[in-house]
N, C-alpha and C positions, 0 to 999 in steps of 0.2 A: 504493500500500500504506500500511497504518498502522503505527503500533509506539505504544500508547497508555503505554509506563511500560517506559524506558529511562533508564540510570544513563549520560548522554550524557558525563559532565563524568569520570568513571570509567576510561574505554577510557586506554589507553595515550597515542594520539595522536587527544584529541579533535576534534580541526582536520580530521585528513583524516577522519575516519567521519560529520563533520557535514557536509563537502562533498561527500562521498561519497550522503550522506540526500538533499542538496540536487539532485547531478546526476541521482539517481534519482527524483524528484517524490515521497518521500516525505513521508508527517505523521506528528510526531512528539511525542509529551509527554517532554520531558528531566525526571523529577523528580530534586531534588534530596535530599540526606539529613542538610543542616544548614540552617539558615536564613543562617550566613556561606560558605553555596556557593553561593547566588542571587547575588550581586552579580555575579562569572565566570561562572558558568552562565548566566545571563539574556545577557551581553555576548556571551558566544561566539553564542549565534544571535541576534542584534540584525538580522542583515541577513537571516535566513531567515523570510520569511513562514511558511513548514507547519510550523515549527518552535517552538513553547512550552514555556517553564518553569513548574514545578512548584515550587512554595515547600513545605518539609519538614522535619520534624524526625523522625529514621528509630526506632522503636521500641528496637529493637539500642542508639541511642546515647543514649538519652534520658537516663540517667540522667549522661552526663557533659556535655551540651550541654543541659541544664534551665535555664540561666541563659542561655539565647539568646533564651527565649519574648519579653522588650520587642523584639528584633530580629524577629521574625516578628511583632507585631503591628503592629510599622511600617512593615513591607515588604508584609503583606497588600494594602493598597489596590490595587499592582501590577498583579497577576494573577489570574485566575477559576480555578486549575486549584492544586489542595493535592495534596505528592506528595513524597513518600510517606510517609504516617504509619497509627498503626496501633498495635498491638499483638504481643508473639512469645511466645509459652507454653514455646517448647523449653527444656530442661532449664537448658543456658547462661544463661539470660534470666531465670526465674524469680524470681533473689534480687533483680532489680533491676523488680521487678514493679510494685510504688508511685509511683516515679518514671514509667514509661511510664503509666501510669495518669494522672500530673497532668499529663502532659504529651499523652496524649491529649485528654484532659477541657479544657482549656484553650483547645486548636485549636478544635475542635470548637464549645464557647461561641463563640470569636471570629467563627466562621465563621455562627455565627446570627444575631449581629450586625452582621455583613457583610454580609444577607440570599442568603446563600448562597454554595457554590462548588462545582465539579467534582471529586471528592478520590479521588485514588490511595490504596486503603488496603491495607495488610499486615494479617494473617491467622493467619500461621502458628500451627497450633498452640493458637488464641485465637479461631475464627470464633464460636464462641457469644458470648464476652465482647463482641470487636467489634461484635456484632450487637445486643447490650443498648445498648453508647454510642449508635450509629446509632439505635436505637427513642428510645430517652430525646433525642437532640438532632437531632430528624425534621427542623428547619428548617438546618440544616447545609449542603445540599445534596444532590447525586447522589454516593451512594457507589458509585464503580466497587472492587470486589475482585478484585485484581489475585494473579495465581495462585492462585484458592482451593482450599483441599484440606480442606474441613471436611467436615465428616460429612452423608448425604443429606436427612438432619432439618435441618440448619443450613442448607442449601441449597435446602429448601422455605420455611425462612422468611427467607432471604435474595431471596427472591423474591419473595415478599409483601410484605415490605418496597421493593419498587421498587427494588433493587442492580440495579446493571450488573455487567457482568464482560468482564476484560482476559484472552485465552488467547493461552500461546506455545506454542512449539516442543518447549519440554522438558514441560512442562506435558500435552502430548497425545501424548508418546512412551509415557506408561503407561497403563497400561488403567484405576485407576484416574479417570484425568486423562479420558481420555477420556469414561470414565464420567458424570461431570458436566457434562461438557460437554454431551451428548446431552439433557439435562436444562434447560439453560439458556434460557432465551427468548431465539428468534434476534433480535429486535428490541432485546434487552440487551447483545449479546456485540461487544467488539472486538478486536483483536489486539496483542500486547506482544511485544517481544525480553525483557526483564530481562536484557539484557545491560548490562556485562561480566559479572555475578556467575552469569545462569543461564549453562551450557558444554553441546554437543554433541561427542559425540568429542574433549572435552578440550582444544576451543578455545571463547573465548567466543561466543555468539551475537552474531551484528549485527544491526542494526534489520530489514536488509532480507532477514534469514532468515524475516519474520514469513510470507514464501510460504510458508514448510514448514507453516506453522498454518493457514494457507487449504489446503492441500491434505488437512490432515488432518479439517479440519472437512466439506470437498467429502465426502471418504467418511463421515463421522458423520451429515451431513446427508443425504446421498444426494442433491447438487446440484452442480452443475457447477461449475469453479473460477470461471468467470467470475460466475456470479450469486449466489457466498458473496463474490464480494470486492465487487459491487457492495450485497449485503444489506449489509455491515461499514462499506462508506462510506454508506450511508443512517442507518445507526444514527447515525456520527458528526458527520454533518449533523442530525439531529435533536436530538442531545443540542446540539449548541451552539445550535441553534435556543433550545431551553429553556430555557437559560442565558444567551442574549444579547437575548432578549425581543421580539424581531423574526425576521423570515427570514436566515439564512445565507447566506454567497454560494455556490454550488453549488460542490463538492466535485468533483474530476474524478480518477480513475485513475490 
């Protein structure tokens, strides 16, 4: 299984739910939501091969962690996978709009000058805005939108635009949710927890809930669970194909 944009370093007791990923053969993108939470985040799975870090500075914090960006430009070299950054339109967010604005714009540059990277992006609320940075800094990389909920216009040209998309659990419990997802190109779509922060019945989601999202997609799709979970590990072999500029080592189950 996958879980492409989980908050690994979050959970109460990250040790056991990343041993937990490990004894399960899952893959995992841990992104982060400061650039001084990669130094522990990236350590804690040092020893798990399926396990990658996310280097990020989270929309939400931007405007108090804005003085972290020389710290994320030196840590870039690091890692191919940006996560989770982005933008949030919700009410809360708005007055601190500017700041996530320079602090999107900035990633995003650096990442063109990095000739690319793999990027977790937030959405909320923002899929149009997000979708302007993305056109304007097209050599950025593969922007995966991770839980999108923009409107079906934004996600025709989210698609045009070459975006992948990350779908969980709680993401495909509404009809909405599920509604885009139908929509989505199966050759774009991965699986995410967003756990701790997404909750099911008022406990957080774990990585290895992202079967709930394979089964809901198996009914979306009208395909059996076994060959949505093997579409999902083809996609993810291809995208790092992409990104690593050679072949991949084959992905297994």
């Amino acid at each position: 299984m996958i879980d492409f944009h989980c908050h690994l370093d979050l959970y109460p007791n990250p040790q056991a739910v990343l041993n937990e990923c490990v004894r399960r053969g899952l893959y995992v993108l841990s992104v982060t939501t400061t650039p001084s939470a990669w130094a522990g985040t990236s350590a804690l799975a040092a020893d798990a091969q399926r396990i990658w870090t996310g280097l990020g500075l989270h929309p939400q914090l931007a405007h108090e962690r804005r003085n972290e960006l020389p710290l994320f430009d030196s840590l870039l070299p690091e890692t191919r996978y940006i996560g989770e950054i982005g933008l949030d339109g919700s009410p809360e967010c708005r007055s601190h709009w500017q700041s996530q604005i320079a602090v999107f714009e900035h990633v995003l540059a650096q990442c063109c000058e990095s000739r690319g990277r793999i990027m977790s992006l937030h959405s909320r609320r923002a899929s149009g805005a997000v979708l302007d940075y993305v056109e304007t800094f097209i050599d950025a990389g593969t922007p995966v939108l991770h839980w999108f909920s923009g409107s079906s216009r934004d996600l025709e040209r989210a698609i045009n635009l070459g975006c992948w998309f990350s779908v969980g659990p709680v993401m495909l419990a509404s009809a909405k949710g599920r509604a885009l997802a139908a929509r989505m190109p199966r050759e774009h779509v991965l699986t995410e927890s967003d756990g701790p922060f997404a909750q099911l019945r008022g406990e957080p989601v774990m990585p290895w809930h992202v079967e709930d999202a394979l089964d809901k997609l198996s009914q979306i799709w009208s395909l059996p669970p076994e060959e949505v979970e093997q579409n999902i590990y083809r996609n993810l072999q291809n995208l790092l194909t992409k990104h690593s500029g050679q072949p991949s080592a084959s992905l297994h189950p």
